[in-house]
N, C-alpha and C positions, 0 to 999 in steps of 0.2 A: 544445575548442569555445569558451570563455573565455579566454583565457590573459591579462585583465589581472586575474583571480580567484585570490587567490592562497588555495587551501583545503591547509588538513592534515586527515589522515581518518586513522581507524583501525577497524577490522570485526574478529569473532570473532564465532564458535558457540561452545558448551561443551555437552556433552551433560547436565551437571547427575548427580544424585546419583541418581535414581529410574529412569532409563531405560538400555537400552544405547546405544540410537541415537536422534535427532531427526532431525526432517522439514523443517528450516528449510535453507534457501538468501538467497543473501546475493550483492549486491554493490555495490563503493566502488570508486566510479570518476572522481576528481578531475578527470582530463583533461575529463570532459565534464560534469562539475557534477553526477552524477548517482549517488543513495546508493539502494539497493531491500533489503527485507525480504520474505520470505516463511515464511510458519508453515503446512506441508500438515496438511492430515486428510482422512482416508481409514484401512484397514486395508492391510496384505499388501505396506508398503510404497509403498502409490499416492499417500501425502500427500507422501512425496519426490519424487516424478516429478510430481505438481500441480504444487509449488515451484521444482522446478527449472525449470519449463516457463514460470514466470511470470516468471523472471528471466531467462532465459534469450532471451522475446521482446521483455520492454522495452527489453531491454538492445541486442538486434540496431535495434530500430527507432532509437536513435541511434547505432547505429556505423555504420550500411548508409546512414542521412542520407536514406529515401528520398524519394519524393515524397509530402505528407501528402492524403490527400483532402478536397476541397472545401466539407466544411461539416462544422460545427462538432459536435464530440463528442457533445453536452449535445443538437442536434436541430436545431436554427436553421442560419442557410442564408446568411450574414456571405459574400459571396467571397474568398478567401485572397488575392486582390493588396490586399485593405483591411485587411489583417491586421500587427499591430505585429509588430515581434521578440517582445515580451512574449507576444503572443494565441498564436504560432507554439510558443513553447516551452510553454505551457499545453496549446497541441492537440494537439501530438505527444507528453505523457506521458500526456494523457487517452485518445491513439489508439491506444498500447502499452499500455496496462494493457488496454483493452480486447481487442486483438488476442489477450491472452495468457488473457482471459475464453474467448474461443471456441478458439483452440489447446485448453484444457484442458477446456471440452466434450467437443471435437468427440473427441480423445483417449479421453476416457472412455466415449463410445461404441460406441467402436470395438475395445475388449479388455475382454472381458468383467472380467480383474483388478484393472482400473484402474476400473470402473462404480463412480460414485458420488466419482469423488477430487475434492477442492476445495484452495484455500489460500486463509488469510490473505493481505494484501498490505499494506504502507506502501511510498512515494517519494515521495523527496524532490528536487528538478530545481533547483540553485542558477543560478541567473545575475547580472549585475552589478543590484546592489541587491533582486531580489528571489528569494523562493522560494518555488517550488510545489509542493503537496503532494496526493499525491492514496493513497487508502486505503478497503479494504474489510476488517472484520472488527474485531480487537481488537488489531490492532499496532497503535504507540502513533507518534508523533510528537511531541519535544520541542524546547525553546528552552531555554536558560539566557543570558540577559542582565542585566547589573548586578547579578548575584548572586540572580538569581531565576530559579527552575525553572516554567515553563508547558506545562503541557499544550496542543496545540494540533490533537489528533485527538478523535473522540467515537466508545466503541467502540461497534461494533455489533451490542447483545447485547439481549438479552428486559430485564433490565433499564433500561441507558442509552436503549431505544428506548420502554419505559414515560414514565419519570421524560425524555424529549424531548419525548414529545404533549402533556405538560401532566397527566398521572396523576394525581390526588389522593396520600393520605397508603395510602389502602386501595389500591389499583394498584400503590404503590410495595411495602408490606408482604407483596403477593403474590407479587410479583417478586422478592423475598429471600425465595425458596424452592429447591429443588436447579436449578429452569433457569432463575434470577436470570441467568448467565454463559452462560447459549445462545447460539453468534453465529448470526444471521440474518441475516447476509451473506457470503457468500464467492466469491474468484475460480473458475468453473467449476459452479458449483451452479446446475444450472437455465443454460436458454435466454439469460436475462438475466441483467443484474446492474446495479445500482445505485450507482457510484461515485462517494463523495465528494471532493470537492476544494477547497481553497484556497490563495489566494495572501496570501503575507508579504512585509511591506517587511525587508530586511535592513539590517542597520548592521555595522561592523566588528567585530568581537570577538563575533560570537552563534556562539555550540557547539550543533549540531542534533544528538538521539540518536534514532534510528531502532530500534526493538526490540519484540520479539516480547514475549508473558505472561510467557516464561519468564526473561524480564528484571525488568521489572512490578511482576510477580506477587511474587515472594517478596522481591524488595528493595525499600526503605521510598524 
């Protein structure tokens, strides 16, 4: 899709040390600027058919190139001939994560095994000079430039969504109790869903990491 972008990428799961198996799905896809994470939950195995189901559709809506529909993700009504390159590549990962919201409903409706499956999701959409990121749940999105690691997602948990409305000190304290780390957002959970999104100016030399808790979580 780019090809004056000159990216190196590298991707891995590792099942880690407590589990047999993980539910995450994953893909790096330089040719089109385009890195995705996914972390399922559900039981009986439905948190990997969530994830695979989420990567699986953002990933078609830029290989298939289709045609994006007419107004804007977010609900406003912009007509797409007035639309930048930039706006176009925002609407089309805003319209595949969504697509892959109701794919993994509509899914879990329909086999009683899968009821109730959801995933985590991060993407990350590079183009010449910037990137867009869009993300529900508690996969993280990172930058390292000039020797500094920034976080650049906010997860979506009972705590970070406390300690976001403005919590006092007593909110906060409550919130650092067993469902301090509850996501209360996920792809497939419920009719809707709430996708966050931003865009970054890029410069030469920035390292994006995309990763799930099980990244995170146990390394510093």
């Amino acid at each position: 899709m780019y090809p004056q972008l000159a990216i190196e990428a590298a991707a891995q799961s590792d099942v880690g040390r407590h589990r047999s198996h993980n539910e995450d799905s994953f893909a790096a896809l330089p040719h089109l600027g385009l890195f995705l994470v996914a972390d399922g939950l559900g039981g009986s195995a439905a948190g990997e058919v969530a994830s695979r189901i989420a990567i699986e559709v953002v990933q078609r809506c830029f290989e298939e190139d289709a045609d994006m529909e007419r107004t804007w993700p977010r609900g406003g009504a912009a007509p797409a001939e007035t639309w930048t390159p930039g706006d176009r590549d925002e609407v089309r990962l805003m319209l595949g994560v969504r697509r892959a919201h109701r794919a993994i409903y509509e899914a879990s409706q329909q086999h009683d095994e899968q009821r109730g499956m959801a995933t985590i999701f991060a993407g990350v959409l590079l183009a010449p000079g910037m990137a867009y990121i869009a993300h529900v749940g508690d996969s993280r999105v990172y930058r390292m430039r000039g020797g500094t690691l920034q976080r650049l997602t906010r997860d979506h948990t009972v705590l970070e969504d406390t300690l976001g409305d403005g919590g006092g000190a007593r909110e906060a304290v409550e919130a650092l109790s067993e469902r301090a780390n509850v996501i209360t957002r996920a792809l497939g959970a419920g009719e809707d869903v709430d996708i966050e999104s931003r865009v970054e100016a890029t410069a030469p030399g920035d390292l994006f990491l995309v990763c799930s808790d099980g990244l995170w979580g146990p390394v510093p």
